[in-house]
TORKOL-4160 file (C-alpha; in steps of 0.2 Angstrom, whole numbers, padded with zeros to 4 digits, m for minus):
80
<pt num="1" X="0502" Y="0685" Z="0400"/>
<pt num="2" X="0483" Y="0682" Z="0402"/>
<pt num="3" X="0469" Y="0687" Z="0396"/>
<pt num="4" X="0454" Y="0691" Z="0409"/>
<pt num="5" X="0437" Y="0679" Z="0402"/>
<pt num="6" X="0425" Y="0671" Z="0409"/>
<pt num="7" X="0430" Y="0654" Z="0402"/>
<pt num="8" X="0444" Y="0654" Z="0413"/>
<pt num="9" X="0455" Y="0650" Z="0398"/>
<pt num="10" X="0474" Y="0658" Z="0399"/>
<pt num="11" X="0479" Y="0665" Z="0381"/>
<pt num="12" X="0486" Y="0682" Z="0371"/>
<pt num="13" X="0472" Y="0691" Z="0361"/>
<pt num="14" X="0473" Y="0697" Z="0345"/>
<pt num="15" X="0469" Y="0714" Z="0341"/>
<pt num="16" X="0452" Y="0710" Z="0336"/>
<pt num="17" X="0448" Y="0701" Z="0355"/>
<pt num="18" X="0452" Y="0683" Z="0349"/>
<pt num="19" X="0463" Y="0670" Z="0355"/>
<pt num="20" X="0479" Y="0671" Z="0347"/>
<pt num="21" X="0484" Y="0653" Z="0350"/>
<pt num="22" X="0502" Y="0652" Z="0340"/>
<pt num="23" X="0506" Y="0666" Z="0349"/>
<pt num="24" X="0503" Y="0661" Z="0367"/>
<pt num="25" X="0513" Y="0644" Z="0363"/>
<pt num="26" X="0529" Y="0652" Z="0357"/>
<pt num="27" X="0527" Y="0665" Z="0374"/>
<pt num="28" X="0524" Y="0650" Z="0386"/>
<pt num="29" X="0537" Y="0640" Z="0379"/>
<pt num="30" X="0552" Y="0654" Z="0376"/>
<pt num="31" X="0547" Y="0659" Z="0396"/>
<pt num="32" X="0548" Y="0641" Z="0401"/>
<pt num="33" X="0568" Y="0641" Z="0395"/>
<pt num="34" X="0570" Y="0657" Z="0404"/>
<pt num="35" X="0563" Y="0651" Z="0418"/>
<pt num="36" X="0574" Y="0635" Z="0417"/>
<pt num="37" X="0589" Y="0644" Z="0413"/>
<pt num="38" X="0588" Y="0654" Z="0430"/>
<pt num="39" X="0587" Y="0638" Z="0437"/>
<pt num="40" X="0569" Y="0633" Z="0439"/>
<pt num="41" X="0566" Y="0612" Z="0442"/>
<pt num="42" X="0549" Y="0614" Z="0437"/>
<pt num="43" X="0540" Y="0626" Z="0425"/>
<pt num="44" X="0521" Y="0627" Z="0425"/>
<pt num="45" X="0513" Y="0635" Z="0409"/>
<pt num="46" X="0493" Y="0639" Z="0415"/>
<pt num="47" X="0487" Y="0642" Z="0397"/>
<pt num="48" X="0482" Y="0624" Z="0393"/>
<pt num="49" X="0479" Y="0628" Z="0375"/>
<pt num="50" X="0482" Y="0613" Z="0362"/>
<pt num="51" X="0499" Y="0610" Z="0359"/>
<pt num="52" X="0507" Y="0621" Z="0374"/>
<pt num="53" X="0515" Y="0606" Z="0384"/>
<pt num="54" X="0525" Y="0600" Z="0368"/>
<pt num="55" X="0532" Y="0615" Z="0364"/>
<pt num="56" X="0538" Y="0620" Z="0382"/>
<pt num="57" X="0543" Y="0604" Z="0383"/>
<pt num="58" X="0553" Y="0606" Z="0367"/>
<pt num="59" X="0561" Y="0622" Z="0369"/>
<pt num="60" X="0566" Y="0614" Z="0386"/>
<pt num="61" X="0574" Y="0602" Z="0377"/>
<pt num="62" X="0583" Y="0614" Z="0363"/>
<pt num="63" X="0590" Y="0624" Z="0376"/>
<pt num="64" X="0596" Y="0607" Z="0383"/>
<pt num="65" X="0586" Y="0606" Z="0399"/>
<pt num="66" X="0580" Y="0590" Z="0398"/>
<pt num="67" X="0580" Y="0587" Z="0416"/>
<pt num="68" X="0568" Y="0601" Z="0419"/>
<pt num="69" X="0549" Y="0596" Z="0424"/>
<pt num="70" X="0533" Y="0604" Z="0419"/>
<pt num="71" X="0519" Y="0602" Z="0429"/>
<pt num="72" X="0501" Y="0610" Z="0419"/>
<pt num="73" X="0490" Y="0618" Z="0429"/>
<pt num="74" X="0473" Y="0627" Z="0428"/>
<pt num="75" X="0467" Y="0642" Z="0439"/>
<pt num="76" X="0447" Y="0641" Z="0443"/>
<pt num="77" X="0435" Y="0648" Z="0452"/>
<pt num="78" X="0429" Y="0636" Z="0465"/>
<pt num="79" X="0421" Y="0639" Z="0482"/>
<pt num="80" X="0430" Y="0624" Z="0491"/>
């Protein structure tokens, strides 16, 4: 689902090349209930755009997997 850029930053483009925002939130959080409903404990959205771990975590909680974890993450370069 992500975009290749040199930010690092995970997110859909619009046709134009932007960051469509909305859009990457309702794609994180409908995959985060499919990935709870095949049984996942913990879902992890990389795209830590603003308001992505509330709307996973809502739509978790809609689809009635409270229980379910999310742990956000961000993929860098680093030469550790």
């Amino acid at each position: 689902m992500c975009s290749h850029n040199n930010s690092g930053e995970c997110f859909l483009t619009e046709p134009g090349g932007h960051a469509d925002l909305e859009e990457t939130t309702q794609v994180l959080a409908a995959q985060a209930a499919m990935q709870a409903e095949a049984g996942a404990d913990i879902v992890g959205p990389a795209a830590m755009i603003p308001g992505s771990v509330r709307a996973v975590r809502e739509a978790l909680n809609a689809a009635d997997h409270r229980d379910v974890a999310i742990m956000p993450h961000l993929i860098f370069e680093s030469s550790l």
